[in-house]
C-alpha positions as CSV (number, residue, x, y, z in Angstrom):
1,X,-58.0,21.8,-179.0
2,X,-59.8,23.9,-182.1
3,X,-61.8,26.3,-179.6
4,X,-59.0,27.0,-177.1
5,X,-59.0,30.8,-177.6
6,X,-62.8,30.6,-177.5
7,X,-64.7,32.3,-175.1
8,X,-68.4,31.6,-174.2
9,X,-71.4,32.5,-172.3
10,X,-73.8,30.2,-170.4
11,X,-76.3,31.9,-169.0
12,X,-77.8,30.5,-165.1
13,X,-80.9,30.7,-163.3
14,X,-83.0,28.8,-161.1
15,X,-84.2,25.6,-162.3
16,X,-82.2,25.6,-165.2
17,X,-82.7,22.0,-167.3
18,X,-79.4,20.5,-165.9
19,X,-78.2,18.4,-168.4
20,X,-78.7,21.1,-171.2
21,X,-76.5,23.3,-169.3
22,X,-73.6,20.9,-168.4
23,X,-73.3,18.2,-171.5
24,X,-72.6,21.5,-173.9
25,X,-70.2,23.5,-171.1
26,X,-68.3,20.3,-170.7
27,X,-68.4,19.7,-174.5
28,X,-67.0,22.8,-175.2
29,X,-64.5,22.6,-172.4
30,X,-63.0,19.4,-173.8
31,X,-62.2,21.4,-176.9
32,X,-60.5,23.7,-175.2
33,X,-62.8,26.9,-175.0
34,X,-63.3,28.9,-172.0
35,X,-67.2,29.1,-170.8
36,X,-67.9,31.6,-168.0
37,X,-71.4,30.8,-166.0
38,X,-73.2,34.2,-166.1
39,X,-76.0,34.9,-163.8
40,X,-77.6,37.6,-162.1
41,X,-75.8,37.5,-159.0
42,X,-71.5,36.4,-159.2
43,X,-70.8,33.7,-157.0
44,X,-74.3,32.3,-156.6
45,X,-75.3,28.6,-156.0
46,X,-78.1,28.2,-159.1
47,X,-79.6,24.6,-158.8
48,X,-81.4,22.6,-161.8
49,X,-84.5,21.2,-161.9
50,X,-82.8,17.5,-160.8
51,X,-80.5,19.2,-157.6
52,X,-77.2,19.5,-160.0
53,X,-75.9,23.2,-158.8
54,X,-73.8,25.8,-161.3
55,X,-72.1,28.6,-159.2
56,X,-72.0,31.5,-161.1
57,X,-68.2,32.6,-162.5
58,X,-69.8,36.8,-163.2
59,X,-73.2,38.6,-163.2
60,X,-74.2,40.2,-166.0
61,X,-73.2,43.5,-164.9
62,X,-69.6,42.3,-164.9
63,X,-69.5,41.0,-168.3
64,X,-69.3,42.5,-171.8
65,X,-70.9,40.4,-174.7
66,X,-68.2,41.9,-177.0
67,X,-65.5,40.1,-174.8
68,X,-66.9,36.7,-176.0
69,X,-67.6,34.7,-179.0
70,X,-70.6,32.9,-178.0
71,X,-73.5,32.4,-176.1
72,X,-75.6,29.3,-174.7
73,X,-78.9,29.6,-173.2
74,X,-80.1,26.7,-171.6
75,X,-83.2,25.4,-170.9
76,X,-85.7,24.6,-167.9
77,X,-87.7,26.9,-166.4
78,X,-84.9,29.3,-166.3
79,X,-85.1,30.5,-169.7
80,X,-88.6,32.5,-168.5
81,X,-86.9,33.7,-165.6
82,X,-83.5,35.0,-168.0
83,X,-85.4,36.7,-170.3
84,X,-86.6,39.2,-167.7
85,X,-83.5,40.7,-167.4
86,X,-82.5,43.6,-169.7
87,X,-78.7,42.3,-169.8
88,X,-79.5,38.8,-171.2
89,X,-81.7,40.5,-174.3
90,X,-78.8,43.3,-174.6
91,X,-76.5,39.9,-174.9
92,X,-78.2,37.9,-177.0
93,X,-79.3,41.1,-179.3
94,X,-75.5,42.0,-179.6
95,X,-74.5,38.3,-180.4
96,X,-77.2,38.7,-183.1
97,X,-75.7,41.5,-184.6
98,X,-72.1,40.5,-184.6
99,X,-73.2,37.2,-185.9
100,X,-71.7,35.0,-183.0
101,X,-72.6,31.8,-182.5
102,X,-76.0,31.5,-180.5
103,X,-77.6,28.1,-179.1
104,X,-80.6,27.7,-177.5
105,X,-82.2,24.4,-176.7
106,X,-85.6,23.6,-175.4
107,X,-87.7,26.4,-173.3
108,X,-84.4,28.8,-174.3
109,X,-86.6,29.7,-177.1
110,X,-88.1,32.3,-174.8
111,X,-85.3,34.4,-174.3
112,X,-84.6,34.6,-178.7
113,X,-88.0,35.3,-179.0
114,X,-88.4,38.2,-176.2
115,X,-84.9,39.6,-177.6
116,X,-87.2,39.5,-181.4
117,X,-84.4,37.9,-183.4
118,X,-86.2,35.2,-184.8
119,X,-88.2,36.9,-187.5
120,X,-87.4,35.0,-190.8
121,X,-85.5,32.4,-188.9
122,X,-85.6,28.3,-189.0
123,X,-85.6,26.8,-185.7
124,X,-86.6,24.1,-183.3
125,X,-87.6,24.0,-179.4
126,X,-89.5,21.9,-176.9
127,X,-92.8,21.2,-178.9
128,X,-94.2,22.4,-176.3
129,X,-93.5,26.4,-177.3
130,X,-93.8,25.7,-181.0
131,X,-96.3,28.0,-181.2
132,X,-94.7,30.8,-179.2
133,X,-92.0,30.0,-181.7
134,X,-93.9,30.5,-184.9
135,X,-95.5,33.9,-183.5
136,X,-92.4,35.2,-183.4
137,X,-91.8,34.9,-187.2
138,X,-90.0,31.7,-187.1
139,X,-90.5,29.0,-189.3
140,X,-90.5,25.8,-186.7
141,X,-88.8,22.6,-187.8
142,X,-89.3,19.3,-186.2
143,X,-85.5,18.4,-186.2
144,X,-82.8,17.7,-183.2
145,X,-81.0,20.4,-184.6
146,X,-81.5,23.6,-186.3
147,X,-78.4,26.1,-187.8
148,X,-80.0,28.7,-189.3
149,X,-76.5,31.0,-190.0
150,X,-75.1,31.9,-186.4
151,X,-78.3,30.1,-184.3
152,X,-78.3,26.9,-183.2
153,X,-81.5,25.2,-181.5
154,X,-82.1,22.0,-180.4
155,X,-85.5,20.2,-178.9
156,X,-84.4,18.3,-175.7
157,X,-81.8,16.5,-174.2
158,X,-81.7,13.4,-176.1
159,X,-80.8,16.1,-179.2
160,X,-77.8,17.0,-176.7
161,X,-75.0,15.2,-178.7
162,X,-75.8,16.5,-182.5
163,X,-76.6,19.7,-180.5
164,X,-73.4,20.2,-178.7
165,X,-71.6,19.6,-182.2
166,X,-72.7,21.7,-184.2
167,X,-72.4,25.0,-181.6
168,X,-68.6,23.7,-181.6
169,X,-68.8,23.8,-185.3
170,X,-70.1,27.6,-185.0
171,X,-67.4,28.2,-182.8
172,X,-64.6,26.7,-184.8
């Protein structure tokens, strides 16, 4: 159990991409680490785009990013909804600076790039935000997965596997 005093973040919205939420949380739970569900409200029902729910264990306002040593962003649609919210940039900014271990796969680019950490950075997404991607100063690779130091991207959900490894590898 190499991540069992590990704790992580995995942020929640509506219509997150269900699969790129749940393969890495129960990845990382197998391993021992403890990953809280953050989302605006505590205690709400959030549902992915296929009908798989994720209740919410806090809301943002409950949580300190300094508390944990991680953060995953999923994707979906949720990632344009997250990155609305002052908290979630405050997070992903302070997980920047501390150098914790940040993954992001698929629209999840969004929130990294309105947070403006990506300058100078190699990553991958969804093709289909490359170009958001780029304009925000990183250099877009066409690869499952991406570790550019502390952040970790991935493309999609057949990437899930190599994806899921190497944010355990960050963590460890």
């Amino acid at each position: 159990m190499r991540l069992q005093h590990k704790k992580i973040i995995a942020l929640v919205d509506e219509e997150f991409e269900d699969l790129e939420l749940w393969y890495p949380v129960m990845r990382l739970r197998e391993e021992g680490a403890t990953v809280h569900l953050v989302g605006q409200e505590k205690g709400k029902k959030y549902t992915g785009k296929y009908g798989v729910p994720a209740t919410s264990d806090f809301a943002f306002d409950d949580i300190a990013a300094s508390d944990y040593d991680g953060i995953l962003v999923p994707g979906g649609w949720a990632p344009d909804k997250l990155r609305r919210y002052p908290q979630v940039l405050d997070f992903i900014k302070e997980m920047d600076q501390q150098q914790k271990p940040i993954g992001q796969i698929c629209h999840a680019g969004w929130v990294l790039i309105s947070a403006n950490i990506l300058r100078g950075r190699n990553v991958t997404s969804t093709p289909g935000i490359r170009d958001d991607m780029e304009n925000a100063g990183a250099t877009w690779l066409d690869e499952a997965v991406v570790v550019d130091g502390h952040v970790i991207s991935s493309r999609r959900p057949p990437d899930l596997p190599p994806y899921a490894k190497a944010f355990a590898d960050a963590l460890a």
